[in-house]
C-alpha positions as a LaTeX table, in Angstrom:
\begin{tabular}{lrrr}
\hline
Residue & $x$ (\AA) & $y$ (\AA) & $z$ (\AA) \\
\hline
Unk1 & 0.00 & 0.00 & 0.00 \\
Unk2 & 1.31 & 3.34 & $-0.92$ \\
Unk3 & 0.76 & 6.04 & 2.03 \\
Unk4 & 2.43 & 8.94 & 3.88 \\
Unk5 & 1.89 & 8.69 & 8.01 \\
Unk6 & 2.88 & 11.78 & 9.59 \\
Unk7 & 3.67 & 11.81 & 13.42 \\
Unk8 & 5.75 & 13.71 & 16.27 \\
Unk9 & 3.04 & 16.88 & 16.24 \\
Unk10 & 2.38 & 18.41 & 19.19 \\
Unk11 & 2.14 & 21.75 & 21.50 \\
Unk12 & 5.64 & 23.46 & 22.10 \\
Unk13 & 6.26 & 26.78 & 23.91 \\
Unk14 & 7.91 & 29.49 & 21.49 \\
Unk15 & 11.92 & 28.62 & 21.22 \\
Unk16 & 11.05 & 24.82 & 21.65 \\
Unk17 & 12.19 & 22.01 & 19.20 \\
Unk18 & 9.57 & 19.33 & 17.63 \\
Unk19 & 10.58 & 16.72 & 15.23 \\
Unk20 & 8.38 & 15.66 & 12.80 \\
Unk21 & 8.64 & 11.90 & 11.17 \\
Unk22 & 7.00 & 10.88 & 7.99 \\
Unk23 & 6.58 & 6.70 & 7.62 \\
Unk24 & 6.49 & 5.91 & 4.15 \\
Unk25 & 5.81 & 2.33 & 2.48 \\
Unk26 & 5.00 & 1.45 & $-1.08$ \\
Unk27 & 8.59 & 2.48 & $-1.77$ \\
Unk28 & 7.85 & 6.16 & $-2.07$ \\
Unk29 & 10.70 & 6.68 & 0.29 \\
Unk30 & 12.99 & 6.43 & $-2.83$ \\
Unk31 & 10.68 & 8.92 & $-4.62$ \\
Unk32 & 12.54 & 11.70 & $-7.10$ \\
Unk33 & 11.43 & 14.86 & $-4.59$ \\
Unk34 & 9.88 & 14.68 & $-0.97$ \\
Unk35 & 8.77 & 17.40 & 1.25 \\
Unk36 & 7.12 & 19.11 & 4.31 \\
Unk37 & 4.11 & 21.31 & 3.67 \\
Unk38 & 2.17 & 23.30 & 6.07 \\
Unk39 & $-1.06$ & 25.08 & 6.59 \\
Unk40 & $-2.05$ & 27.39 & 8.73 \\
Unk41 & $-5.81$ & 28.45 & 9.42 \\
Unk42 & $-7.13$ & 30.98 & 6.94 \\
Unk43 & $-3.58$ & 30.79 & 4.72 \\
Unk44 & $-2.57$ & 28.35 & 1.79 \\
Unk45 & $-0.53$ & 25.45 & 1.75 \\
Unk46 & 3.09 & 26.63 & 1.54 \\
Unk47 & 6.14 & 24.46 & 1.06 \\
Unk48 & 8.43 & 24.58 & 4.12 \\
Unk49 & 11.45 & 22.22 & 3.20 \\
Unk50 & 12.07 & 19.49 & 0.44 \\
Unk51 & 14.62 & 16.80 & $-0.20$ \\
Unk52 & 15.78 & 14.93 & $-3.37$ \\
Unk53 & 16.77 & 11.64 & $-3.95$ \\
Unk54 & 19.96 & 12.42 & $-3.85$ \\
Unk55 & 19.73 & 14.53 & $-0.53$ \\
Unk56 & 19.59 & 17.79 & $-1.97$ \\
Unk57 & 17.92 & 20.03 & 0.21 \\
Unk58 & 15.78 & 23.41 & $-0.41$ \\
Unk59 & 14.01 & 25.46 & 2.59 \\
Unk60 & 11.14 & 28.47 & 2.81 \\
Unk61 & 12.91 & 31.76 & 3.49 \\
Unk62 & 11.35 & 31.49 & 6.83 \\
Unk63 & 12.68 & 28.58 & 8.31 \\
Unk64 & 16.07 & 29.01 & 6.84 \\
Unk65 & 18.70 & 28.13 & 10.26 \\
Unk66 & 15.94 & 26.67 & 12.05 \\
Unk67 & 14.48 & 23.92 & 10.24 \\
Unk68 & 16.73 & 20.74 & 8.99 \\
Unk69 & 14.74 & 18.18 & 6.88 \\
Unk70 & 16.76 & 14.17 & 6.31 \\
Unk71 & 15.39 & 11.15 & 5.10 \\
Unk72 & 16.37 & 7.48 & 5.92 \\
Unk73 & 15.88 & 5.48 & 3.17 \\
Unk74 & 16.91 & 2.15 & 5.51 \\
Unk75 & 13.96 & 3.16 & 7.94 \\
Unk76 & 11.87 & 4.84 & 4.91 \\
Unk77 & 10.89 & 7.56 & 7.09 \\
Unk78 & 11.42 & 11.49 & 5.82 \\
Unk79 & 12.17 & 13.85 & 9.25 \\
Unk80 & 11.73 & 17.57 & 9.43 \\
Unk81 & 13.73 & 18.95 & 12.78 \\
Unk82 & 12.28 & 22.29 & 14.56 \\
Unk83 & 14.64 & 24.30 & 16.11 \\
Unk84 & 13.77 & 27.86 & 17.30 \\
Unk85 & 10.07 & 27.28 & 17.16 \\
Unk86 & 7.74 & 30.32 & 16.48 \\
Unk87 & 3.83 & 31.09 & 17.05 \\
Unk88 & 3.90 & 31.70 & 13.21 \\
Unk89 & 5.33 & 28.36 & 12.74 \\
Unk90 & 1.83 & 26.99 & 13.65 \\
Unk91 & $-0.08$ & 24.75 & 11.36 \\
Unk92 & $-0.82$ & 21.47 & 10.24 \\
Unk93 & 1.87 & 19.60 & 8.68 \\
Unk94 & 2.01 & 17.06 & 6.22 \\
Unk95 & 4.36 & 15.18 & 3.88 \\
Unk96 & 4.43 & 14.84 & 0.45 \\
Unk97 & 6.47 & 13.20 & $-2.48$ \\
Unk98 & 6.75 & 13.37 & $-6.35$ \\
Unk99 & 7.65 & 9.65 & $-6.50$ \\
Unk100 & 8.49 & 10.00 & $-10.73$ \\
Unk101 & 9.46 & 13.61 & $-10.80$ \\
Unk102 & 6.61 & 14.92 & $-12.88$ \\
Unk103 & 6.70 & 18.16 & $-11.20$ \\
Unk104 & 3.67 & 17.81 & $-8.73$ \\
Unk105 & 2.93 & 15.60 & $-5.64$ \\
Unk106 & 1.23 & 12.38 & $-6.14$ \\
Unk107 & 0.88 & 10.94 & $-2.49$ \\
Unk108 & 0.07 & 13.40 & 0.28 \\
Unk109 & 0.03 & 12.37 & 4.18 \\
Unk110 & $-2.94$ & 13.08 & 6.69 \\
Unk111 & $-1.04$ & 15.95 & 8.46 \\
Unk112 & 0.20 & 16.62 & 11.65 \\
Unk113 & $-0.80$ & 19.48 & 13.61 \\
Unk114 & 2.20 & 21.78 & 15.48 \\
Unk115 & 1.06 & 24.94 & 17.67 \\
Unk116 & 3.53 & 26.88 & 19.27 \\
Unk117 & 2.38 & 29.23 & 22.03 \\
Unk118 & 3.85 & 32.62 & 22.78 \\
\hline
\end{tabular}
């Protein structure tokens, strides 16, 4: 079966650390792209950090410093680390991946949801 299950959400005071973990089966773990998404009420879906099969990494402005995104292919699980956590970093979280590289996601997860109070 081919899913995304996102865990490791939670509630975190403002400067905390979270780390999120993304389980992936169906092989997607060896997908062309993966990545972390997030959505916060009221705001679109905005891409926060992605990774390529050959661990090539690309961040959001916003969480340059703070944010660290790794895969383990042995484990097939995709993290994203949270350092520095912000009120504005609140939102659901999910994982995503472009298993053939065709530009666009083609398996989503259920999302995860991170609130960080002030």
């Amino acid at each position: 079966q081919v899913q995304l299950v996102e865990s490791g959400g939670g509630l975190v005071q403002a400067g905390g650390s979270l780390r999120l973990s993304c389980a992936a089966s169906g092989s997607i773990i060896s997908a062309f792209l993966m990545g972390w998404y997030r959505q916060a009420p009221g705001k679109q879906r905005e891409l926060v950090a992605s990774i390529t099969r050959g661990g090539s990494t690309n961040y959001a402005d916003s969480v340059k410093g703070r944010f660290t995104i790794s895969r383990d292919n042995a484990k097939e699980t995709m993290y994203l680390q949270m350092n520095s956590l912000k009120p504005e970093d609140t939102a659901v979280y999910y994982c995503a991946a472009d298993r053939w590289g065709i530009g666009r996601n083609d398996v989503w997860g259920q999302g995860t949801q991170v609130t960080v109070s002030s």
